[in-house]
PDB file of N, H, CA, C and O in Angstrom:
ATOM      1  N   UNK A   1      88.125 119.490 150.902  1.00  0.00           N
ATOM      2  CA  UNK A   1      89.550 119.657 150.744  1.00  0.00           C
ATOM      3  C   UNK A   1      90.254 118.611 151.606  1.00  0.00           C
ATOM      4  O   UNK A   1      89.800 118.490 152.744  1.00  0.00           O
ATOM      5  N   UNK A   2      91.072 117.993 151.332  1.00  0.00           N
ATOM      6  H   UNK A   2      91.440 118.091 150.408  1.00  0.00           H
ATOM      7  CA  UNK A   2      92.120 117.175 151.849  1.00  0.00           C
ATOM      8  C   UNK A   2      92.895 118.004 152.359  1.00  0.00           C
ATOM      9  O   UNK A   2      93.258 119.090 151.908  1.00  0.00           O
ATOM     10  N   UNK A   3      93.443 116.963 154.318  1.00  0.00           N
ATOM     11  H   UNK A   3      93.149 116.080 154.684  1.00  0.00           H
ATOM     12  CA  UNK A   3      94.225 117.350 154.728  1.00  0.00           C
ATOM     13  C   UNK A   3      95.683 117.982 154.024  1.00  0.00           C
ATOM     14  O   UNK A   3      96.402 118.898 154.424  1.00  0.00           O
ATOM     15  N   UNK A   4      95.791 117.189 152.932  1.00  0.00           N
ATOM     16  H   UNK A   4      95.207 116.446 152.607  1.00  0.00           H
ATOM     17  CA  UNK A   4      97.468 117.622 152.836  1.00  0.00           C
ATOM     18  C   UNK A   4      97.682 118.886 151.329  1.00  0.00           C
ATOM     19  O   UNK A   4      98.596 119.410 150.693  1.00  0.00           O
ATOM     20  N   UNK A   5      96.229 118.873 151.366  1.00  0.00           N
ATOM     21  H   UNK A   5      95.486 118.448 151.883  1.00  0.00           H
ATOM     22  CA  UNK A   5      95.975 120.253 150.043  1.00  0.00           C
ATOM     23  C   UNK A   5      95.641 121.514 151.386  1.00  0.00           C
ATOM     24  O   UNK A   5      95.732 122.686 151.021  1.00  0.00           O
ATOM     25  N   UNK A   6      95.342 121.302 152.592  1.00  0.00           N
ATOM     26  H   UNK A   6      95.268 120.349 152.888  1.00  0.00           H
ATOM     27  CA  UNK A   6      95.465 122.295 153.354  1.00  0.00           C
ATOM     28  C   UNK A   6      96.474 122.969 153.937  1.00  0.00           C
ATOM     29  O   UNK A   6      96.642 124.150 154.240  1.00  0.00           O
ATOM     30  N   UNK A   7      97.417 121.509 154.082  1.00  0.00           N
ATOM     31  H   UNK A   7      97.280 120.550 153.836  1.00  0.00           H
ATOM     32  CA  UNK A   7      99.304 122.246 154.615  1.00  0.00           C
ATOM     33  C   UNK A   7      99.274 122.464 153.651  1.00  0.00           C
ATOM     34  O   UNK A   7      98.130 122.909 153.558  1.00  0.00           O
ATOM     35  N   UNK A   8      99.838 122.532 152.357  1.00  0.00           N
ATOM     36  H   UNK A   8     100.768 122.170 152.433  1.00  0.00           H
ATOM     37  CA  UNK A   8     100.580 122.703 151.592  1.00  0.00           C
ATOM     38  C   UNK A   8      99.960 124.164 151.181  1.00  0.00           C
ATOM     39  O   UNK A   8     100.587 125.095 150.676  1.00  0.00           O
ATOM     40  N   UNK A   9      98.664 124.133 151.501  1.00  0.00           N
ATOM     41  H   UNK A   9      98.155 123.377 151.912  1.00  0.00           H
ATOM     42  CA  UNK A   9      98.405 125.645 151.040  1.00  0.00           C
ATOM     43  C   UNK A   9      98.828 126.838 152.111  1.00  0.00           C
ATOM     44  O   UNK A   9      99.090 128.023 151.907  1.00  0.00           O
ATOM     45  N   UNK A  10      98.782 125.850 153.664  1.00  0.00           N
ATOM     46  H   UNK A  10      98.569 124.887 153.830  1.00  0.00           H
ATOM     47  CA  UNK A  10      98.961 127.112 154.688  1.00  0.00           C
ATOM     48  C   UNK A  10     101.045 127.525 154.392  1.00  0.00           C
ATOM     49  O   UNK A  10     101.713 128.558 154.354  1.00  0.00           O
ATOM     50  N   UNK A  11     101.388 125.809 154.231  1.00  0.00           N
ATOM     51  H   UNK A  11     100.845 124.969 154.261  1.00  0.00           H
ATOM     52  CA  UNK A  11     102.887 126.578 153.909  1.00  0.00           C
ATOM     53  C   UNK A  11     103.226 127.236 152.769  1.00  0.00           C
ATOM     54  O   UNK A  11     104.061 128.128 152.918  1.00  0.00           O
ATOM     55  N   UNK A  12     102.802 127.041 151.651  1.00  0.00           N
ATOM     56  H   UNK A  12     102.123 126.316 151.531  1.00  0.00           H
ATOM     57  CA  UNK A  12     102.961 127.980 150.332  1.00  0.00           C
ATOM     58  C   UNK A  12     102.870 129.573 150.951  1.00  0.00           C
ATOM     59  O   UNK A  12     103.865 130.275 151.131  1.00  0.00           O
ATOM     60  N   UNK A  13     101.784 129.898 151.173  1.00  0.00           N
ATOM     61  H   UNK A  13     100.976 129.328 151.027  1.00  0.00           H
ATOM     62  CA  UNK A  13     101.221 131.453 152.283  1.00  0.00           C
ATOM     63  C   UNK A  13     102.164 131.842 153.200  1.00  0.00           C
ATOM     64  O   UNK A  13     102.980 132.723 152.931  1.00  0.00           O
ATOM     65  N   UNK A  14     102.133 131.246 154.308  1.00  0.00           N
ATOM     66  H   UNK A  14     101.470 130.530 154.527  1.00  0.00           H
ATOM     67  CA  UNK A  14     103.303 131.556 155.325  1.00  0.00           C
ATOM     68  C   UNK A  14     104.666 131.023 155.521  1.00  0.00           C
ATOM     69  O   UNK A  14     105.281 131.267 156.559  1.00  0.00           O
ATOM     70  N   UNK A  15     105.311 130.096 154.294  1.00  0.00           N
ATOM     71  H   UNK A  15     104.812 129.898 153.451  1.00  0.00           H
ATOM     72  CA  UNK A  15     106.486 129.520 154.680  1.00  0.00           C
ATOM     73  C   UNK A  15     106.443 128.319 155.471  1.00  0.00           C
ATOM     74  O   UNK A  15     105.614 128.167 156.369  1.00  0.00           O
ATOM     75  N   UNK A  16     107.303 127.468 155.171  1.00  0.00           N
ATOM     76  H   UNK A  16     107.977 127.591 154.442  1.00  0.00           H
ATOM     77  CA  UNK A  16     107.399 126.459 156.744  1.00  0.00           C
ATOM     78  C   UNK A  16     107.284 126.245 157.522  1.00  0.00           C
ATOM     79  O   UNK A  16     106.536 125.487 158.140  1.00  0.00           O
ATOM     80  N   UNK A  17     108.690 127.451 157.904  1.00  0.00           N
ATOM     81  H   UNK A  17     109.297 128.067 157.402  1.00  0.00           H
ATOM     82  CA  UNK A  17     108.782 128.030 159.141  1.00  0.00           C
ATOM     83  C   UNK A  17     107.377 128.093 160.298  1.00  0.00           C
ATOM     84  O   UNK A  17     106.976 127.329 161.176  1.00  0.00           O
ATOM     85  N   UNK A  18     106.928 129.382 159.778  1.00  0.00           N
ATOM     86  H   UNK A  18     107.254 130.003 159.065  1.00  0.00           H
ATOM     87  CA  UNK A  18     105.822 129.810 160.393  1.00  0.00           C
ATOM     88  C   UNK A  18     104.024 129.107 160.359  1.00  0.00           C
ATOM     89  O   UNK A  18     103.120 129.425 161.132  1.00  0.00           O
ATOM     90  N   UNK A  19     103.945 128.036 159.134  1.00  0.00           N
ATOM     91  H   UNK A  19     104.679 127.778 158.506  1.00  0.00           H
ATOM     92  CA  UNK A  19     103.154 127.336 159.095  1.00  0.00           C
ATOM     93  C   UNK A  19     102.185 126.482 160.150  1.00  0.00           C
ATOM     94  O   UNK A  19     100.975 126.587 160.353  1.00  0.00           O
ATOM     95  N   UNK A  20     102.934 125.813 160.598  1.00  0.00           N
ATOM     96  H   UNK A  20     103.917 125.728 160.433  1.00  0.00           H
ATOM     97  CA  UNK A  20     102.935 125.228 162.014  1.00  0.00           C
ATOM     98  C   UNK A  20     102.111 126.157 163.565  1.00  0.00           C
ATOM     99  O   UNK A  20     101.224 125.955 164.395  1.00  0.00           O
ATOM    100  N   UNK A  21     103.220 127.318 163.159  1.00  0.00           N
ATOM    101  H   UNK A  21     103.940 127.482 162.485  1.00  0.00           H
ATOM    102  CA  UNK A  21     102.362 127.998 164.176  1.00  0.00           C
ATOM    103  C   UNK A  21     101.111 128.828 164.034  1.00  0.00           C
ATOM    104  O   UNK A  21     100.269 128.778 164.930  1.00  0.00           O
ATOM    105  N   UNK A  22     100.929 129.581 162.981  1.00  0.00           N
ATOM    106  H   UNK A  22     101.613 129.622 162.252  1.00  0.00           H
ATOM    107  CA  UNK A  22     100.087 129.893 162.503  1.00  0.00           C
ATOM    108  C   UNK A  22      98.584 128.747 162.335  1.00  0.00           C
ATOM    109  O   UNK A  22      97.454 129.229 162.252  1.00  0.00           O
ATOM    110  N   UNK A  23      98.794 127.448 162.311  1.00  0.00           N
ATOM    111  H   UNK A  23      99.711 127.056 162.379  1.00  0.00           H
ATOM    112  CA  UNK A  23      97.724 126.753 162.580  1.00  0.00           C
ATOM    113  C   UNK A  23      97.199 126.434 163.824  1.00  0.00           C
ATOM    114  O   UNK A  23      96.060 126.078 164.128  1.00  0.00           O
ATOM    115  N   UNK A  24      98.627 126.689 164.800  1.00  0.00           N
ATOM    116  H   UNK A  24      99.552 126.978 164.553  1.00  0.00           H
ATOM    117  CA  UNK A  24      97.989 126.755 165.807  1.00  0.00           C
ATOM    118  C   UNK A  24      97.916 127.522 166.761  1.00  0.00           C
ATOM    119  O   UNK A  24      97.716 127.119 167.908  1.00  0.00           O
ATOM    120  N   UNK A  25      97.987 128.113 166.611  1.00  0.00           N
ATOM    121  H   UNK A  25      98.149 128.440 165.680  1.00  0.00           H
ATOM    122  CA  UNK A  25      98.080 129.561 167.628  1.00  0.00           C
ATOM    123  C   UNK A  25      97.189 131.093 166.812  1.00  0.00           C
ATOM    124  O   UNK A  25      97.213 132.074 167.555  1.00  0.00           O
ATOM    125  N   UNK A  26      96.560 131.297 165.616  1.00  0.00           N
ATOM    126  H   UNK A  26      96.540 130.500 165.012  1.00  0.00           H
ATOM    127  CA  UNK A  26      95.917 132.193 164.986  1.00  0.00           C
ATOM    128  C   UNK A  26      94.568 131.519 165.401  1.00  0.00           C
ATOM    129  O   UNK A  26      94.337 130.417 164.903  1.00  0.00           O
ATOM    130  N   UNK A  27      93.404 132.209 166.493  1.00  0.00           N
ATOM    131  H   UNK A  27      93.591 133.104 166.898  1.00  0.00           H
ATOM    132  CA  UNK A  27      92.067 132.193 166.684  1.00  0.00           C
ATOM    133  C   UNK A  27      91.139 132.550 165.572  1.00  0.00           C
ATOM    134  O   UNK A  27      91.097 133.767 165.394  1.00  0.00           O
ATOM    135  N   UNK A  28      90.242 131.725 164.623  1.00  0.00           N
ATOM    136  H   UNK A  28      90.276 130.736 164.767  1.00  0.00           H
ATOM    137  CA  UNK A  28      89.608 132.768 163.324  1.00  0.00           C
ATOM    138  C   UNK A  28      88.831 132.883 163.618  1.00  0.00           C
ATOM    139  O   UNK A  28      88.084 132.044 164.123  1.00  0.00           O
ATOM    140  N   UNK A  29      88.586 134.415 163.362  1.00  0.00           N
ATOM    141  H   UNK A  29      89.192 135.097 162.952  1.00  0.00           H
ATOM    142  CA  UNK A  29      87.335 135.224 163.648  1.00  0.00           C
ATOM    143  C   UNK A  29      85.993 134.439 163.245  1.00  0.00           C
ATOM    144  O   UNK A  29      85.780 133.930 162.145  1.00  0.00           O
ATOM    145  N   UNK A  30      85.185 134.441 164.281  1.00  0.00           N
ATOM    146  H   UNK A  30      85.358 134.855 165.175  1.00  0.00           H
ATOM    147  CA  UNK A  30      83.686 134.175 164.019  1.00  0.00           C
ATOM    148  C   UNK A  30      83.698 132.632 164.454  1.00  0.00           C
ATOM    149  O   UNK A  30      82.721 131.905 164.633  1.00  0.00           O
ATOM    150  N   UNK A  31      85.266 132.274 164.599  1.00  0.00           N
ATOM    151  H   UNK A  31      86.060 132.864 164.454  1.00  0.00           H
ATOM    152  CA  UNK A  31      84.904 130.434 164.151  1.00  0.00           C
ATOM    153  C   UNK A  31      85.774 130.386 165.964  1.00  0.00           C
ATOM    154  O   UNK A  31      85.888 129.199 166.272  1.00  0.00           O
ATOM    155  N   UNK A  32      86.285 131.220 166.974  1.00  0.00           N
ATOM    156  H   UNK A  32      86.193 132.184 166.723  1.00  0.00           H
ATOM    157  CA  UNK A  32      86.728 131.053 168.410  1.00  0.00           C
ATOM    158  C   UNK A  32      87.344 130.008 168.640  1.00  0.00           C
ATOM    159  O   UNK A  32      87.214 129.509 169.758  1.00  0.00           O
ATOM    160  N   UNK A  33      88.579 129.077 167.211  1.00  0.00           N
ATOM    161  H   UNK A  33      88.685 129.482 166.303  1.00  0.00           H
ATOM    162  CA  UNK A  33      88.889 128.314 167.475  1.00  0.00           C
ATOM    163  C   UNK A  33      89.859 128.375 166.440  1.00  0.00           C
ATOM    164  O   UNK A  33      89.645 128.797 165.304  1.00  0.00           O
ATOM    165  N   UNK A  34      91.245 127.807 167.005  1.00  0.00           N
ATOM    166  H   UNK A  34      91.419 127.464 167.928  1.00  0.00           H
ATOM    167  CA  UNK A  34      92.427 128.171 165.721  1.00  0.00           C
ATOM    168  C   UNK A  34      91.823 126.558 164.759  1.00  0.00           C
ATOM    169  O   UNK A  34      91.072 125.632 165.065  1.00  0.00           O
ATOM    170  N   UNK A  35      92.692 126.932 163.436  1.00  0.00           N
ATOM    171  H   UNK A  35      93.302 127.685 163.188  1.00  0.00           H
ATOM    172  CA  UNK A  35      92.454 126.184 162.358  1.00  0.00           C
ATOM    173  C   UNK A  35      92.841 124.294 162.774  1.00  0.00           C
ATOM    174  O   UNK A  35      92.427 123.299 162.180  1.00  0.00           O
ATOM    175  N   UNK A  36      93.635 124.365 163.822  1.00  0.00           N
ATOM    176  H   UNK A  36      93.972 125.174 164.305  1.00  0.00           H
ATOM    177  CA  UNK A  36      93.800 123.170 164.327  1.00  0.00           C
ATOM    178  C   UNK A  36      92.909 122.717 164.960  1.00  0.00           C
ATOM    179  O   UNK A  36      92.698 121.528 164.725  1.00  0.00           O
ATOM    180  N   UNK A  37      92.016 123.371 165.988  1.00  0.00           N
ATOM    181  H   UNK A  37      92.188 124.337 166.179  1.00  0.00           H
ATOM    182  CA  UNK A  37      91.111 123.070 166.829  1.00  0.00           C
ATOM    183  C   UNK A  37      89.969 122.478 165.826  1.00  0.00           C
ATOM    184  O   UNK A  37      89.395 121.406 166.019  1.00  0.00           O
ATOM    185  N   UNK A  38      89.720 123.399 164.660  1.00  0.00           N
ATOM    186  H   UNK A  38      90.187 124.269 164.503  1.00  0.00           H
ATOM    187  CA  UNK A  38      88.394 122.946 164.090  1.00  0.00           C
ATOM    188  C   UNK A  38      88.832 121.583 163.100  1.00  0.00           C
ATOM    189  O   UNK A  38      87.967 120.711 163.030  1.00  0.00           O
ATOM    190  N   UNK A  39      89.802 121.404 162.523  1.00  0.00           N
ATOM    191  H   UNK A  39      90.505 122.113 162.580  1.00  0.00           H
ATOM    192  CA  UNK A  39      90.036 119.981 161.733  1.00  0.00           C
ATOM    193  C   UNK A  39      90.126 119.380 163.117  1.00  0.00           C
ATOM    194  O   UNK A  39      88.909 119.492 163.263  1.00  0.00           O
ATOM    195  N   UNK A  40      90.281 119.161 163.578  1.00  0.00           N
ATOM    196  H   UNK A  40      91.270 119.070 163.459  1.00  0.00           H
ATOM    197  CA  UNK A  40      90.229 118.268 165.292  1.00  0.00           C
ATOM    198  C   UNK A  40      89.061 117.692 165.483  1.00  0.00           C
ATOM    199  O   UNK A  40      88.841 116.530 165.825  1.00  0.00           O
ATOM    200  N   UNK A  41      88.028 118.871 165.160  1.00  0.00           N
ATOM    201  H   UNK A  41      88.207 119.815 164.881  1.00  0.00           H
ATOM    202  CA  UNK A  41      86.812 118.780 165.516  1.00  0.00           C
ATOM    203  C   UNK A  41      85.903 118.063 164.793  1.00  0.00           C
ATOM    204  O   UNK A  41      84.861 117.583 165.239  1.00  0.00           O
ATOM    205  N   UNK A  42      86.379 117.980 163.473  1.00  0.00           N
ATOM    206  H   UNK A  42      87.226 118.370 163.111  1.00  0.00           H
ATOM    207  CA  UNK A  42      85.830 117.039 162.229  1.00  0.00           C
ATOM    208  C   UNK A  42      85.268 118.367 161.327  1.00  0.00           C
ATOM    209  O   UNK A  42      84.300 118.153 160.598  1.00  0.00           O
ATOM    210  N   UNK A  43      85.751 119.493 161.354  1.00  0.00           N
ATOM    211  H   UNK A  43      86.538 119.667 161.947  1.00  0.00           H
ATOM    212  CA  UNK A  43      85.364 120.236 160.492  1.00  0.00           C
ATOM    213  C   UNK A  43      86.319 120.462 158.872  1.00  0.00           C
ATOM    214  O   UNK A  43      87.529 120.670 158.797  1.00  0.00           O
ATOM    215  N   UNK A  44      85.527 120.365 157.930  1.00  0.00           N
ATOM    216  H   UNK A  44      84.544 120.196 157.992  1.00  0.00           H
ATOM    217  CA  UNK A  44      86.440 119.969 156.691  1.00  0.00           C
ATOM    218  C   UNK A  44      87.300 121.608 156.683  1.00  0.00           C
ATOM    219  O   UNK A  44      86.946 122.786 156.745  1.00  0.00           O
ATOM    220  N   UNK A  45      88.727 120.781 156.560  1.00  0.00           N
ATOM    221  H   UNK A  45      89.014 119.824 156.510  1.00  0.00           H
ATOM    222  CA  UNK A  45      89.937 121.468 156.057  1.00  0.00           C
ATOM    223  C   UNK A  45      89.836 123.177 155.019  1.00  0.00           C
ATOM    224  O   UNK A  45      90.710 124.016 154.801  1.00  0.00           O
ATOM    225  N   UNK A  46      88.758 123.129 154.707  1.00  0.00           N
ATOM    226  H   UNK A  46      88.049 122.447 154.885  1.00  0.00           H
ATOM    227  CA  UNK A  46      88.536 124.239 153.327  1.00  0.00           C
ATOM    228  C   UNK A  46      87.883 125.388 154.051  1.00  0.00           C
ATOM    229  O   UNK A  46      88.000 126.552 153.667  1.00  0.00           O
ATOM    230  N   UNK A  47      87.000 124.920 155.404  1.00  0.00           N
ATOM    231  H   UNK A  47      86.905 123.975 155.715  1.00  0.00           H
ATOM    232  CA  UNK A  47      86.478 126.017 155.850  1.00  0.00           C
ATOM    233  C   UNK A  47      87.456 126.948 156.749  1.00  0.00           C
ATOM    234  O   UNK A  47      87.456 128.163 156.946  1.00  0.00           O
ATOM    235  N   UNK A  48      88.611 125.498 157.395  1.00  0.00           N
ATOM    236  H   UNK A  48      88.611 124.511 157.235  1.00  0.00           H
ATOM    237  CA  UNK A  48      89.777 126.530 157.966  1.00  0.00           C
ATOM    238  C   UNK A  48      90.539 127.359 157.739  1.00  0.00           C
ATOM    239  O   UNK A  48      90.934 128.269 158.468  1.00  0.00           O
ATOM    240  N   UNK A  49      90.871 127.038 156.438  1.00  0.00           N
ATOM    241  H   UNK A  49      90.549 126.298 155.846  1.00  0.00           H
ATOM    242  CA  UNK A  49      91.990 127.477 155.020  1.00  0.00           C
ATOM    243  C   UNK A  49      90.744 128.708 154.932  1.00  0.00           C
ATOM    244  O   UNK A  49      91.325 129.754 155.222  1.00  0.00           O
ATOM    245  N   UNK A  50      89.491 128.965 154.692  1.00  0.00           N
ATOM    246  H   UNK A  50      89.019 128.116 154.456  1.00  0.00           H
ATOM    247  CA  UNK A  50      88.962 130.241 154.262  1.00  0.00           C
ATOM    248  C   UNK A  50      89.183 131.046 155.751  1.00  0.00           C
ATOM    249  O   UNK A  50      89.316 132.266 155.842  1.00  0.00           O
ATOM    250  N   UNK A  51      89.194 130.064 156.930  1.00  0.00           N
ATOM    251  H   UNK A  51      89.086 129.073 156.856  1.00  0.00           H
ATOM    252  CA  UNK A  51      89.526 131.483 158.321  1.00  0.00           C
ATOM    253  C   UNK A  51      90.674 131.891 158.041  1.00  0.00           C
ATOM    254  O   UNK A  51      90.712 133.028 157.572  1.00  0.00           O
ATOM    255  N   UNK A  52      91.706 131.317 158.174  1.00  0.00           N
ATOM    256  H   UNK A  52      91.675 130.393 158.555  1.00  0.00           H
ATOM    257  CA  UNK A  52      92.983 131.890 157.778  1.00  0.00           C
ATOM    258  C   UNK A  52      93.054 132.540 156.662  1.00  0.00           C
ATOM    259  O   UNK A  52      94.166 133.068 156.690  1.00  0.00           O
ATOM    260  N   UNK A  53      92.470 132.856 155.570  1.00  0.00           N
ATOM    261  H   UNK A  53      91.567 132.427 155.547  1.00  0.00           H
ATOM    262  CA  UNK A  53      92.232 133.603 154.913  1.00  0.00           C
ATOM    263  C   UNK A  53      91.735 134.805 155.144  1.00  0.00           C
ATOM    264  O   UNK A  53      92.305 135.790 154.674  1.00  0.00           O
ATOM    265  N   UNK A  54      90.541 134.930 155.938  1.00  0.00           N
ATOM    266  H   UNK A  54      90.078 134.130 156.319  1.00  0.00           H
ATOM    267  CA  UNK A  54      89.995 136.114 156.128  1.00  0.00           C
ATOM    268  C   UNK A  54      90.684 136.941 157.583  1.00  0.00           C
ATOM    269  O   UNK A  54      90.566 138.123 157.907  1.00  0.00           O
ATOM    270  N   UNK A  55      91.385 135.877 158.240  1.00  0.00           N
ATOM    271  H   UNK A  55      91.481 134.917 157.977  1.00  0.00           H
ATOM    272  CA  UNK A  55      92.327 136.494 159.619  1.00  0.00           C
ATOM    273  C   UNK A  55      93.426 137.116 158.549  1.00  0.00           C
ATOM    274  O   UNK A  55      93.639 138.328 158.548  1.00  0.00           O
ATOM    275  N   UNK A  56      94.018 136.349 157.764  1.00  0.00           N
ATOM    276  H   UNK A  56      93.845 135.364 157.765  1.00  0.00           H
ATOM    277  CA  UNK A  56      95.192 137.672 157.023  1.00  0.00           C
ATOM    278  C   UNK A  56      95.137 138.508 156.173  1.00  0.00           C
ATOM    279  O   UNK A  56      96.033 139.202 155.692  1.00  0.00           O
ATOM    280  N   UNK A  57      93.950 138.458 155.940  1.00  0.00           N
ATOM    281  H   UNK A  57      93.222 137.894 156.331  1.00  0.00           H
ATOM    282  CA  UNK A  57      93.205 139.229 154.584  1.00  0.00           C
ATOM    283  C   UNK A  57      94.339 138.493 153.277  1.00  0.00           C
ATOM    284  O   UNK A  57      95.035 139.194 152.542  1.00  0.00           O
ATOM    285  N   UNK A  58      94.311 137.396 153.243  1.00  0.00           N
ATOM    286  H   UNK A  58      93.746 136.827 153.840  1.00  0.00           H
ATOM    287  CA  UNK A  58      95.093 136.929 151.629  1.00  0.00           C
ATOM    288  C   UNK A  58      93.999 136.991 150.411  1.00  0.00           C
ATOM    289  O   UNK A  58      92.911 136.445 150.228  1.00  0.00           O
ATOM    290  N   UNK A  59      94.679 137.772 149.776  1.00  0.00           N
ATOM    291  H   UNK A  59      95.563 138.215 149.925  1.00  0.00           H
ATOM    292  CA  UNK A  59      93.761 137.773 148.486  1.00  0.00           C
ATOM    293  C   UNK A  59      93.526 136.416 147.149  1.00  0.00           C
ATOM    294  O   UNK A  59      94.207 135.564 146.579  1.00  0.00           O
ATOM    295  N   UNK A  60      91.660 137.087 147.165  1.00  0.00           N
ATOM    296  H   UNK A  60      91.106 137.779 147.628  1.00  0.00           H
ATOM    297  CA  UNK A  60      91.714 135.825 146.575  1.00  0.00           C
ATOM    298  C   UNK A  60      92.240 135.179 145.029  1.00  0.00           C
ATOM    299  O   UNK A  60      91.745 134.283 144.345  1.00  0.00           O
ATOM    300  N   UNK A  61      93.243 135.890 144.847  1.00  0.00           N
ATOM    301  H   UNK A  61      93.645 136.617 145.403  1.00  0.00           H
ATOM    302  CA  UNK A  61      93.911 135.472 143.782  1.00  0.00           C
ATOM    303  C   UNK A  61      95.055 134.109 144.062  1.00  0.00           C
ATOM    304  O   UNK A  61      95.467 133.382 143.157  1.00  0.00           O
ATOM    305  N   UNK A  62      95.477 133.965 145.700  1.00  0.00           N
ATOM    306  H   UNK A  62      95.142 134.556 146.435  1.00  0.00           H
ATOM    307  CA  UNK A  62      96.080 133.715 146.765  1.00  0.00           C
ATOM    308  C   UNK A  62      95.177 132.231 147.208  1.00  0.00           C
ATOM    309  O   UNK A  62      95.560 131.106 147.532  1.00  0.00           O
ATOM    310  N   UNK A  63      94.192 132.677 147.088  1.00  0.00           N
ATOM    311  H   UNK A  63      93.881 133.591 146.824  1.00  0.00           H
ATOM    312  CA  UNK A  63      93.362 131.566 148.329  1.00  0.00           C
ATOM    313  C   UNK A  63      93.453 130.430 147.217  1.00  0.00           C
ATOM    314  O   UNK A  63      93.835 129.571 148.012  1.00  0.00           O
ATOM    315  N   UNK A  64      93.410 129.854 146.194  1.00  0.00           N
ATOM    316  H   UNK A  64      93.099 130.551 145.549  1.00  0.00           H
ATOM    317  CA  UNK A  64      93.424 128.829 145.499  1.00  0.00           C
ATOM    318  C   UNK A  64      94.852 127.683 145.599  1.00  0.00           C
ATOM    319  O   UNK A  64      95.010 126.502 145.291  1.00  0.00           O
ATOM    320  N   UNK A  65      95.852 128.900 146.280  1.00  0.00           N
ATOM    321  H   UNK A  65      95.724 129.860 146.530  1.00  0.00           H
ATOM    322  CA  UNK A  65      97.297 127.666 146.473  1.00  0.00           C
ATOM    323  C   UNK A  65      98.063 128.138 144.324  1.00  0.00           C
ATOM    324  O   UNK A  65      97.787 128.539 143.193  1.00  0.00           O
ATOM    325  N   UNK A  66      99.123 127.609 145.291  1.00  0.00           N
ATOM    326  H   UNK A  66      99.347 127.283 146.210  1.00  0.00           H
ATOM    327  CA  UNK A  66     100.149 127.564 143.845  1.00  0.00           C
ATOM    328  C   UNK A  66      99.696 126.574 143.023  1.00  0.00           C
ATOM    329  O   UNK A  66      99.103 125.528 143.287  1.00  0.00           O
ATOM    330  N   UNK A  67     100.128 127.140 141.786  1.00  0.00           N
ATOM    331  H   UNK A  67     100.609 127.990 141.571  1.00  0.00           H
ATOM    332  CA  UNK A  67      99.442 125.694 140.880  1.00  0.00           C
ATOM    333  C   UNK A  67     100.627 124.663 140.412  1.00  0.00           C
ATOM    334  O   UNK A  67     101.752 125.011 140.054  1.00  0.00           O
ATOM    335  N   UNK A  68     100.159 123.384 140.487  1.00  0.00           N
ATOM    336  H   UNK A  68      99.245 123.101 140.777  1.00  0.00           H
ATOM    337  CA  UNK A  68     101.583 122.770 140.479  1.00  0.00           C
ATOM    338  C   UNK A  68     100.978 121.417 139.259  1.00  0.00           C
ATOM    339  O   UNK A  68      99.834 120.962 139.278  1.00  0.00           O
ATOM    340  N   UNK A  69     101.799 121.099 138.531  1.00  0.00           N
ATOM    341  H   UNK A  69     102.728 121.468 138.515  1.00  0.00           H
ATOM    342  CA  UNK A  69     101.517 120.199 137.445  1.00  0.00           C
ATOM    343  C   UNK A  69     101.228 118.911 138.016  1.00  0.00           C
ATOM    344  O   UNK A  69     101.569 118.445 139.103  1.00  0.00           O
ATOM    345  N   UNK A  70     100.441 118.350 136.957  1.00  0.00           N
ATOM    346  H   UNK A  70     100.164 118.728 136.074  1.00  0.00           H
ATOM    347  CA  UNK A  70     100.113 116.910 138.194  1.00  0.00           C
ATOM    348  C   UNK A  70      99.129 116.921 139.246  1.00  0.00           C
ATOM    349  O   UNK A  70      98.569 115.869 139.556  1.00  0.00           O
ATOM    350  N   UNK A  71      98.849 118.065 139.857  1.00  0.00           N
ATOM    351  H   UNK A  71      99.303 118.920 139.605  1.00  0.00           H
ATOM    352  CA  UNK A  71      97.967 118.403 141.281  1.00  0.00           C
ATOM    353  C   UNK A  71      96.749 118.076 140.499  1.00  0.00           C
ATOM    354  O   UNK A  71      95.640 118.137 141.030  1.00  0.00           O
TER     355      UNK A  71
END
């Protein structure tokens, strides 16, 4: 997953607003490191997007992102 298919999916989910923080400040379970720490780390974007997934319980009808024409 590409960086910018990962914002766009964390802001679609949480808004703008709260986007930002939510990447960095939500610890995901099992992974002891918010979603910022691990793309930092060189870990691909898709495995963070599934912590934040399983930290908010978003369903997976949810986890695929809005569908947008062109994408």
């Amino acid at each position: 997953m590409r960086l910018t298919e990962f914002e766009q999916r964390v802001e679609d989910e949480f808004g703008p607003a709260r986007a930002g923080w939510v990447v960095e400040s939500q610890v995901l379970p099992g992974r002891g490191a918010t979603a910022k720490e691990l793309i930092e780390r060189g870990v691909d974007p898709a495995e963070a997007w599934e912590g934040l997934c399983e930290a908010y319980d978003i369903p997976e009808e949810r986890r695929l992102g809005v569908d947008r024409p062109g994408w």
